[in-house]
N, C-alpha and C positions, 0 to 999 in steps of 0.2 A: 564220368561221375560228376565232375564239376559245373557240366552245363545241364543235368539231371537235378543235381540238389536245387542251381539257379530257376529251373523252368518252375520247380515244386515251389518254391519259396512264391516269383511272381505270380502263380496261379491262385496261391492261397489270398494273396493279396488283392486280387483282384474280384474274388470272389466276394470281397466287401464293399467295392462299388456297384454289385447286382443289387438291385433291390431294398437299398438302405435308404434311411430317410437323412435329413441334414443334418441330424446328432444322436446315430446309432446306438444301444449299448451294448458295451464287450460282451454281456451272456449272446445277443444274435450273432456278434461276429464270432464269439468263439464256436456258437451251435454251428454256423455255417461253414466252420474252415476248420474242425477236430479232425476229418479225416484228411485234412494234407498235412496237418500239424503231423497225426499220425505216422504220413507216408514219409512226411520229412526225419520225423524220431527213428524209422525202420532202417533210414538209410543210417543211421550212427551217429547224426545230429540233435543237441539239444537246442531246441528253441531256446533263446536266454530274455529278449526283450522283445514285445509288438510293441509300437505307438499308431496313434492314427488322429490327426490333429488338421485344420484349414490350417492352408498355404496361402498367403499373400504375393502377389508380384514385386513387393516393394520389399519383404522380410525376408529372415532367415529365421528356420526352427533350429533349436540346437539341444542336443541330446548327452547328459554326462553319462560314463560308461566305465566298469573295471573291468577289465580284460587280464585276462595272465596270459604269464608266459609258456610256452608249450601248448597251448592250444592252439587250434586253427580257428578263424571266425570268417564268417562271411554275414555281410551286412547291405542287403537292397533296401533302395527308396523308389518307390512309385508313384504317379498319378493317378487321380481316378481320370480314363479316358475320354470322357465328354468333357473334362474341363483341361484336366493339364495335359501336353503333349509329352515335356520331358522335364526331368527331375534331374538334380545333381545335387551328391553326397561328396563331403568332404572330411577325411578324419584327421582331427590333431591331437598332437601326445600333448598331454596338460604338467609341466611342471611347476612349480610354487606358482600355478595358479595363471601361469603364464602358458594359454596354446601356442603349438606350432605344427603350422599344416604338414602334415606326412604322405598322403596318399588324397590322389581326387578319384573320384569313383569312377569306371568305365562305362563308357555307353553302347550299344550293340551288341554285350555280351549275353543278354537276354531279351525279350519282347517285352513291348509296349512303353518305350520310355521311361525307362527302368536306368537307374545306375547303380553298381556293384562295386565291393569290394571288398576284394579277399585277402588277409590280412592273418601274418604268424606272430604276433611282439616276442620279442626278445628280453622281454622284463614283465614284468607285474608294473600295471600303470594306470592310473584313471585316462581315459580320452575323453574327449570332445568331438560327436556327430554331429556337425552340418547339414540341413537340407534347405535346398531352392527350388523353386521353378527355374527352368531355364524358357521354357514355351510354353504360353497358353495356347486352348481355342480361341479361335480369332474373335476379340470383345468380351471374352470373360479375363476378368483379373484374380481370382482366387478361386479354389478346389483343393480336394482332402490331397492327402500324403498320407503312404502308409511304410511304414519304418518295421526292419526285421533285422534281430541280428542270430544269429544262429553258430554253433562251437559244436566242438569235434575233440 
């Protein structure tokens, strides 16, 4: 089931580097990825947040987030594949305002340069999502990122 949810989450995502221009809007990405949102909701996931935002090689994007406790979450970051090769998600539990890194996201647990992470908190808490580039295509320095966090 776990590498089912992850393959549905990266397909969806990647379905919006087909045929997008350089600053998309959410009505085409959403027209173009309703039926994996779908396929994703079928399996007993809510989709909770998409982002889709340029990555730099020099930046980091960072994502605030309330998560509760008792849920499950899973949370991919992707490239789009002609520019970026691999991507890395980092989550920190945020208190008074103060992050601290908890989990790094794993890589090869799904296709395309994708990093995941699957995650139960044990409290009700804001966090802090991280994403990078780790590897471009060779002489580009920046390409989209697409962020998805999904609950159970």
């Amino acid at each position: 089931m776990q590498y089912r949810i992850t393959t549905s989450i990266i397909l969806l995502m990647l379905l919006h580097s087909l045929n997008c221009e350089s600053q998309p809007s959410f009505s085409k990405i959403f027209e173009s990825s309703k039926d994996k949102i779908t396929e994703i909701e079928n399996l007993g996931y809510k989709v909770i947040h998409v982002d889709l935002d340029i990555l730099s090689s020099d930046e980091k994007e960072e994502t605030r987030i309330l998560l509760n406790s008792g849920n499950r979450y899973i949370i991919v970051a992707c490239g789009d594949q002609d520019r970026i090769k691999t991507v890395q998600i980092e989550l920190y539990e945020v208190n008074e305002n103060k992050p601290t890194l908890i989990l790094n996201g794993r890589d090869g647990v799904a296709p395309s340069g994708s990093s995941v992470i699957d995650f139960k908190p044990e409290k009700d808490n804001n966090y802090l999502i991280s994403i990078s580039a780790k590897e471009f295509i060779s002489g580009i320095t920046s390409g989209r990122f697409y962020l998805i966090v999904v609950s159970r």
